[in-house]
C-alpha positions in Angstrom: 52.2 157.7 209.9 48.6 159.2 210.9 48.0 160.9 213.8 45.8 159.4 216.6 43.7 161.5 218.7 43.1 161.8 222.3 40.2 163.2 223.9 40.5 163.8 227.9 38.2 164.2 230.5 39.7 165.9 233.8 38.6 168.5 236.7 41.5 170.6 235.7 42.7 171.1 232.1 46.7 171.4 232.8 46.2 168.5 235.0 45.0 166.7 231.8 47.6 168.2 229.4 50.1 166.4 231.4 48.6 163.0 230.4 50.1 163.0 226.6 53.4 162.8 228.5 53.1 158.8 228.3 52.4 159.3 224.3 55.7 161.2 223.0 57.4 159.6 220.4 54.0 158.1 219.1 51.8 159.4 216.4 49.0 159.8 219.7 48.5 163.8 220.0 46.5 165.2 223.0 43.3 167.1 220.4 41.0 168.1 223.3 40.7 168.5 227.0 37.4 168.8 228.2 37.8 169.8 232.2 35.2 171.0 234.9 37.1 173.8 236.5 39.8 175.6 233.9 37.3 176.3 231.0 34.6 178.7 230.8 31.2 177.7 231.7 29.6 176.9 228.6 32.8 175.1 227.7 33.1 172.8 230.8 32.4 169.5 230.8 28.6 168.6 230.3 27.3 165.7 227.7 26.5 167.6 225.1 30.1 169.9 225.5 32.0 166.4 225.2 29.5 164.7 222.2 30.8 167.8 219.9 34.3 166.9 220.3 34.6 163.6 218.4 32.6 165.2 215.6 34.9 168.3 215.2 38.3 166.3 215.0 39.5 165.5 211.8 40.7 162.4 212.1 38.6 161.3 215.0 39.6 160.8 218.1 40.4 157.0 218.8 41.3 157.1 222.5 39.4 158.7 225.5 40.9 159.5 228.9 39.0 159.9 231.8 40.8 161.4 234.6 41.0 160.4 238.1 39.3 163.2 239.5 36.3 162.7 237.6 33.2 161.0 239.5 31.8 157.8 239.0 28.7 159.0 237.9 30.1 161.3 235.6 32.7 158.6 233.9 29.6 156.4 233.0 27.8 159.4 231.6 31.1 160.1 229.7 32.1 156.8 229.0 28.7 156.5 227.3 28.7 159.6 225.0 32.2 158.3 224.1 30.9 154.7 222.6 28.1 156.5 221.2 30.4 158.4 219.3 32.3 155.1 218.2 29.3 153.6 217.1 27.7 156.3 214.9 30.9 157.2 213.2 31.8 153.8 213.1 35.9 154.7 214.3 37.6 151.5 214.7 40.6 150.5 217.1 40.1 152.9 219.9 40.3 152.6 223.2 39.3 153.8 226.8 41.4 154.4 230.1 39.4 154.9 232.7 41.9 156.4 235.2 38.9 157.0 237.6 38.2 153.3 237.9 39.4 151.1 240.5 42.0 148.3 239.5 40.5 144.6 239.3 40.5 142.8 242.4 42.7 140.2 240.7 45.1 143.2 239.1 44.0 142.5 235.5 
């Protein structure tokens, strides 16, 4: 079975790490956290910093976390550099939780 990637966005790296919990005992794998605080500064989170990652995984990532913690702003910026990333390499069946997000009105 091939491993799927996961790419996470959070303000604290172990905070992130602890999101692959949910994904034992599938082939999902946690590849990189990108985080605001836990990193050094030219290795925190920044546009650029996260548009390297799904280029440097081999295979690429397919799903893309973006913590709770994380502004709104700065999941749409994310968010964005993520789908760019989909569409230039062309990676098929991922998908995006937005834990920063608030739920539906209607729950769904």
């Amino acid at each position: 079975m091939q491993t799927i990637n996961i790419v996470a966005l959070g303000a604290y790296r172990h905070v992130a790490a602890m999101m692959e919990k949910p994904f034992e005992h599938t082939p999902h794998r946690m590849a990189a956290i990108v985080d605001l605080n836990s990193s050094p500064e030219s290795f925190t989170y920044s546009p650029h910093n996260l548009g390297v990652v799904p280029y440097s995984l081999h295979p690429p990532p397919q799903v893309f976390i973006v913590g709770a913690a994380i502004s709104e702003s700065m999941a749409e910026e994310s968010i964005a550099v993520w789908e760019d990333s989909i569409e230039i390499r062309g990676t098929q069946d991922t998908l995006l939780i937005n834990l920063q997000a608030e739920p539906p009105a209607d729950g769904n």
